[in-house]
N, C-alpha and C positions, 0 to 999 in steps of 0.2 A: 504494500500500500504506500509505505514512505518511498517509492518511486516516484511518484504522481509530482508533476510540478504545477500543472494549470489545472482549473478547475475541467477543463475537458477531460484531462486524465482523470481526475478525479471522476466522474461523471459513469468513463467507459469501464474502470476500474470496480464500480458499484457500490462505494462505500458508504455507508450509514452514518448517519450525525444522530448521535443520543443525547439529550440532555444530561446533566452532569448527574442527576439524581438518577436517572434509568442506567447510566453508565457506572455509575458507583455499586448501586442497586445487581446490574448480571456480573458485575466482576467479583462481587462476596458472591453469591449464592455458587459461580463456578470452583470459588475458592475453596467453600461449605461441603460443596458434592465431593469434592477429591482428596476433602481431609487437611487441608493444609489452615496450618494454623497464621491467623488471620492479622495478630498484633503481638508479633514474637517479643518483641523488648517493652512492653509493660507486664510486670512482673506485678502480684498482686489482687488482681481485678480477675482474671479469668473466670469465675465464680456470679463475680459480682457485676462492676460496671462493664466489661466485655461485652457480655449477653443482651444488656441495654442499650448498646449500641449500634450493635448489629438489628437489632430489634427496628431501631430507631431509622438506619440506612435505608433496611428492607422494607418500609413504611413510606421512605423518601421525607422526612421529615427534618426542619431542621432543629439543630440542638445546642443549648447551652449545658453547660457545666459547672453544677456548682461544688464549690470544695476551696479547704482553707490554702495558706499559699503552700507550696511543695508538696503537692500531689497529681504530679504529671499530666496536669491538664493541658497544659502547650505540646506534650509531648505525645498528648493523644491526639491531639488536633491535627498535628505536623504529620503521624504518620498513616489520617485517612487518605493523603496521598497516594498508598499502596496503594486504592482501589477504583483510580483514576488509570485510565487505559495509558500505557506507554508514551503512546508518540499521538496527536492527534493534529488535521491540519488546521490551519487558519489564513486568513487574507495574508498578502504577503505585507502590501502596502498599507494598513488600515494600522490608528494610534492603537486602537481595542484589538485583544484575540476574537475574531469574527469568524460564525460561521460563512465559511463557502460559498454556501446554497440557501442561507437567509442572513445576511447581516441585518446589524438593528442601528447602526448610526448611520448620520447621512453620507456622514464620510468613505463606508460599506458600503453603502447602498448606489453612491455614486462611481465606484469602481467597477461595481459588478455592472452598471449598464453601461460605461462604456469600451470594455474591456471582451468583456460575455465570456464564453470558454476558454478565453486566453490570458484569463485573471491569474495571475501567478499566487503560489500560492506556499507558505510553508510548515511544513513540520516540527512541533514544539513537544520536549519531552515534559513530564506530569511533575518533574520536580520546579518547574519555572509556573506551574498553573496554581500554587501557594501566595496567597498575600497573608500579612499579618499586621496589625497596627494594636500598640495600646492605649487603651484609654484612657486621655487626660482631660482637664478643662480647656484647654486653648484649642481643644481640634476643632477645625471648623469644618462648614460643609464642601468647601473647595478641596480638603486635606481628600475627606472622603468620596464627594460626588462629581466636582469639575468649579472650575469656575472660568471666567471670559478669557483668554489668553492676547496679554495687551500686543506681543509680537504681531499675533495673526489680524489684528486691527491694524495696523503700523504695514500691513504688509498690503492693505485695500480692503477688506472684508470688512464688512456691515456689522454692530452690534447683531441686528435681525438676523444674520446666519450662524443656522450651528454649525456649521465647518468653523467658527469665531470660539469656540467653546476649547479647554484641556481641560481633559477628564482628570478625574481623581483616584486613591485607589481601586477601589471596590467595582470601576467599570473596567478598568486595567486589570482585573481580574475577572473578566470574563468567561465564561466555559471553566472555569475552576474553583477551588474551594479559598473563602476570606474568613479569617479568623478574629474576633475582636475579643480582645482581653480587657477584664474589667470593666463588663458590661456598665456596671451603674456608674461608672466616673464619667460617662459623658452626658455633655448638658441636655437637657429634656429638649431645647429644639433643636439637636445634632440627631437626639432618638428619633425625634418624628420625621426630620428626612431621610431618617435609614427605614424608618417603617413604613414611607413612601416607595421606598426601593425596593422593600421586600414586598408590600401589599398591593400598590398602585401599578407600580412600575414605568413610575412619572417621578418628577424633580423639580423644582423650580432653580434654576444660578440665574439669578441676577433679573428678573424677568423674564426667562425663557424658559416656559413650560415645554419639557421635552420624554417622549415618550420612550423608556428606556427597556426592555424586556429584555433584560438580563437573565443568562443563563449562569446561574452562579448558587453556591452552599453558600449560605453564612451562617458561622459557628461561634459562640460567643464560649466567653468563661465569667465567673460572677463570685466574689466572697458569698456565702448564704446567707452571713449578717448584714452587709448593704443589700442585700437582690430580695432577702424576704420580708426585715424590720425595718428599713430605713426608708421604704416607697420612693426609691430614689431610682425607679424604671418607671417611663409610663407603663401604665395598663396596656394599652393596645399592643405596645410591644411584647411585652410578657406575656402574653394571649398568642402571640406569633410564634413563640418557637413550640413546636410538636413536643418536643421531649427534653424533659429536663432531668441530669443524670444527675445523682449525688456521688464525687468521690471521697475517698477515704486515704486515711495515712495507711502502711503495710498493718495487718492481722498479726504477723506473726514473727519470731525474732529470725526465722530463716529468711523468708522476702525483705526483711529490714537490710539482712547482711548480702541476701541476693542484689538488691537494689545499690550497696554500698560497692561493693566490687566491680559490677557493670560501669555505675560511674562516674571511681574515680579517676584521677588525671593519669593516666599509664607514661609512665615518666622511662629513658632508655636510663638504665642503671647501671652499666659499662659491665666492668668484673663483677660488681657486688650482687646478690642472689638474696632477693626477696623472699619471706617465710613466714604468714602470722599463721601462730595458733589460732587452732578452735575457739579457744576458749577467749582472747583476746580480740578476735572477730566480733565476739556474742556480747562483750566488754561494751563496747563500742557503739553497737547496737542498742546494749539495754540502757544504755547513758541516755538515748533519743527517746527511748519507751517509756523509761521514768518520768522524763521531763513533761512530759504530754498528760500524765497523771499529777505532776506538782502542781499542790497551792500557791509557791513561792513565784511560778510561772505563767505569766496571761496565757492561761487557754486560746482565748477569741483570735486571736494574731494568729497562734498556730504555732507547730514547733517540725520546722519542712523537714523534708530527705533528707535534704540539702547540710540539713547539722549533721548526721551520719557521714554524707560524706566527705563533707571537710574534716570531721573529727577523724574519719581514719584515714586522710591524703597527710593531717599534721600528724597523730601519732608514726605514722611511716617515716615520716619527715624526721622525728627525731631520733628513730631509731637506724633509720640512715647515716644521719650526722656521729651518731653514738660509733658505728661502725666505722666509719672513715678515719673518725680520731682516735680509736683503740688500734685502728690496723685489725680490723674483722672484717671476714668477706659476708659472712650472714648479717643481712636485713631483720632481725628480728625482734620486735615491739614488746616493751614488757610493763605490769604494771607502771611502775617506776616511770611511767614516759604517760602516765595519764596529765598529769597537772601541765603538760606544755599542750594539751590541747584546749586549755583553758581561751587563748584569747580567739580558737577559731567557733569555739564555743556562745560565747560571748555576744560576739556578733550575730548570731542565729536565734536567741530567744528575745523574749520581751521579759523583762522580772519586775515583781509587783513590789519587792520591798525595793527602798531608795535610799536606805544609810549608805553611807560610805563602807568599803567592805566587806557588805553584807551579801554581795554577789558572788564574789569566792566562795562562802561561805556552803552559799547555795548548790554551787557547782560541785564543794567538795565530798557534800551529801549526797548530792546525783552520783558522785563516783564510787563512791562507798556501797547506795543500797546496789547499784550497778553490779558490782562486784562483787556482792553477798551474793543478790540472787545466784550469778554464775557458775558461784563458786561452790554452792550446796546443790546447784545439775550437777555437774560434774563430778562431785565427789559423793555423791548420792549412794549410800553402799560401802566407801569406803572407808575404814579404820584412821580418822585421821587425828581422835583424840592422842590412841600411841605417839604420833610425832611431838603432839605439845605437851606432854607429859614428858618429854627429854627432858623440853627446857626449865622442868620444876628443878634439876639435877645442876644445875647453875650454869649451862649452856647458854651463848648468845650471840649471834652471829649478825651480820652487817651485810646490807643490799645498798644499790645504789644505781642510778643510770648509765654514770660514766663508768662503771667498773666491767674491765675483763670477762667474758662468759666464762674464763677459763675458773678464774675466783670462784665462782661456786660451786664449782668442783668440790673444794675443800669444805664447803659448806655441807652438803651431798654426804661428806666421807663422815664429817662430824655427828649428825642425824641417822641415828637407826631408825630402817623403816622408811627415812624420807626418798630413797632411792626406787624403792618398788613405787611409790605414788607416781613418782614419775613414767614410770614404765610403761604404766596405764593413761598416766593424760595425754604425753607425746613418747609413744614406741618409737625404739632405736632413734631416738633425736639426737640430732647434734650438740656441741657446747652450747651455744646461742642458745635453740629452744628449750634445753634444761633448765638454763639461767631464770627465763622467763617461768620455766611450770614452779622453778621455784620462788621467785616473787611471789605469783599466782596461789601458791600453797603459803606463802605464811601471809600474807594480807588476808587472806582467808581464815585462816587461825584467830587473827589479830581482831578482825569485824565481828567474828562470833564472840569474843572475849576470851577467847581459851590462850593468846599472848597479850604482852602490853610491846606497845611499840613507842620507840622515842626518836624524833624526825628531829634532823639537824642539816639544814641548807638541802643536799639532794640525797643526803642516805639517810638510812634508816636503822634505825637498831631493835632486831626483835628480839625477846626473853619472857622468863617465865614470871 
């Protein structure tokens, strides 16, 4: 078909123009028949918002999204892309993607009659058929719909002709899918000429009433708090969209840490060889799960992915640094490297108290029940009173970020008993990840009460 150059080819060729809803519409349902899965990188939802969505396609309906910030609603949006056919043609000369065989500007419409089957014509792939804009106060209706273009006056043409007109985005996104983020921040009469666009499929710029029959999705995204209590949507709009999905943060601490892996920033790490534990993964994760349950923490705001994965791009980050300056090739993150993820932390929640240091504070509670929870999976089963009954024996050993994997070796030899725990949290691990199971085992000690620990600058001293 991407042979065709004029619409005559086009024509002999016998190709079909679907609208973007009927073409969205047979490209899932072929998807559905053959088994292939539909929205491979949102992790999460298959359950849940997926089914909605498809729902919502196979309807032709369009759809907002409501859900707080970092819960991959741009990234849901971005990738109903898949279900845009590949390559589809359009005028060649025309501002707008125009159908062929029916454009809708005059601009179109005057190509095709004086051209006829010799309208040239090109082929655009489905990733270029994406608009997105976010919503602010300042958008106006020229950002979105067009407005007079003073060149094309300057160049002879009449206010009275629309060939006098440049579009804006949303016609510039013609035969494809437009995305608006933060449905309610734009002003009520920016809403009424998008609900012109979606319902009439008229416009007014500037005094020119123009009839616009736009072949186009438009997909919004919404907080629930401005989109349900704030009335800060017209009604009519909000009547407009078919289906409205609700998303969610991840269910479960696996999709938390699925989600955190996808991601993060994959950085080339020359020599050195990246390794987190299980359990330092799960760390990381339950740090973002807590927070979402804390009073100290505005709920309403939300507490995104997005902290997951910064929090385990900086834990990486230090335990990188930790390797380069000991001379270790293992990448391996250990307790001890939680408090430097504090300030990427920081920046990702909203916190309700407002003393001075009372955010630390907050954060070093989040790491602690963090690391209980973890820490009693994990060891669920196993004997781990015997290890802190050594240190009744006046045993007491020192951790620390900057120290040697090799250093806990000696640790390891000192503790009976502490050697088989490890066996079982990381089989045959290296120096590095023993280091960390052993962090991992006495911070865990420590949070249930069964050690005391005394923190000095970045080590620590546990005892009985």
């Amino acid at each position: 078909m991407t042979e065709a150059k004029t619409l005559g080819d086009l024509k002999a060729s016998n190709y079909r123009v679907l609208p973007v809803r009927d073409e969205m519409r047979r490209n899932l349902m072929k998807k559905l028949q053959e088994g292939e899965e539909v929205f491979p990188d949102i992790i999460g939802y298959q359950d849940t918002v997926v089914p909605q969505l498809k729902n919502a396609i196979l309807s032709g309906q369009d759809i907002i999204l409501l859900g707080e910030r970092g819960q991959a609603k741009s990234r849901i949006i971005r990738s109903l892309t898949s279900l845009l056919d590949e390559y589809i043609p359009v005028l060649a000369d025309a501002e707008i993607p125009e159908n062929p065989f029916e454009p809708i500007s005059a601009q179109g419409k005057k190509i095709l009659e004086e051209q006829g089957d010799n309208t040239a014509i090109e082929w655009i792939h489905r990733g270029t058929r994406y608009g997105e804009k976010l919503a602010t106060p300042d958008i106006t209706i020229a950002d979105l719909i067009g407005e007079v273009d003073p060149i094309k006056i300057a160049e002879g043409r009449y206010l009275s002709d629309e060939e006098a007109l440049h579009f804006g985005l949303i016609p510039h996104t013609n035969r494809g899918i437009f995305a608006i983020n933060e449905l309610p921040d734009l002003a009520e009469r920016i809403q009424v000429g998008l609900l012109n666009v979606l319902e009439e499929r008229d416009v007014q710029i500037r005094g020119h009433k123009i009839r616009l029959d736009l072949d186009i999705m438009i997909v919004a995204t919404a907080n629930p708090e401005d989109y349900t209590n704030r009335g800060r949507i017209i009604t009519p709009l909000k009547d407009r969209y078919g289906s409205q999905i609700r998303t969610h943060y991840p269910e479960t601490i696996l999709e938390e840490i699925a989600i955190m892996e996808q991601e993060q920033r994959k950085l080339d790490l020359g020599e050195y060889k990246e390794d987190v534990p299980p359990f330092m993964s799960q760390i990381v994760a339950e740090i973002t799960q807590q927070a979402r349950k804390s009073p100290d923490i505005n709920q309403r705001s939300g507490v995104s992915v997005r902290a997951s994965v910064s929090n385990y791009e900086a834990l990486l980050a230090n335990a990188l640094r930790r390797a380069i300056e000991i001379g270790e090739q293992d990448v391996v993150p250990r307790v001890s490297d939680l408090p430097f993820i504090m300030p990427s932390l920081q920046g990702k929640v909203e916190f309700e108290a407002m003393e001075e240091g009372r955010e630390e504070k907050i954060m070093e509670k989040l790491f602690q029940e963090a690391t209980r929870a973890v820490y009693n999976r994990f060891t669920e089963g196993m004997d781990m009173e015997t290890i802190a009954l050594k240190f009744a024996e006046g045993i007491n050993v020192t951790t620390g970020e900057s120290l040697a994997s090799a250093e806990y070796e000696d640790i390891i030899k000192k503790i009976d008993g502490l050697n088989g725990a490890l066996e079982k949290l990381v089989p045959g691990g290296n120096s590095a990840q023993r280091a960390s199971a052993v962090e991992f085992i006495l911070e865990g000690l420590h949070i249930n009460q069964l050690l005391n620990k005394d923190r000095v600058g970045g080590r620590a001293t546990y005892r009985g």
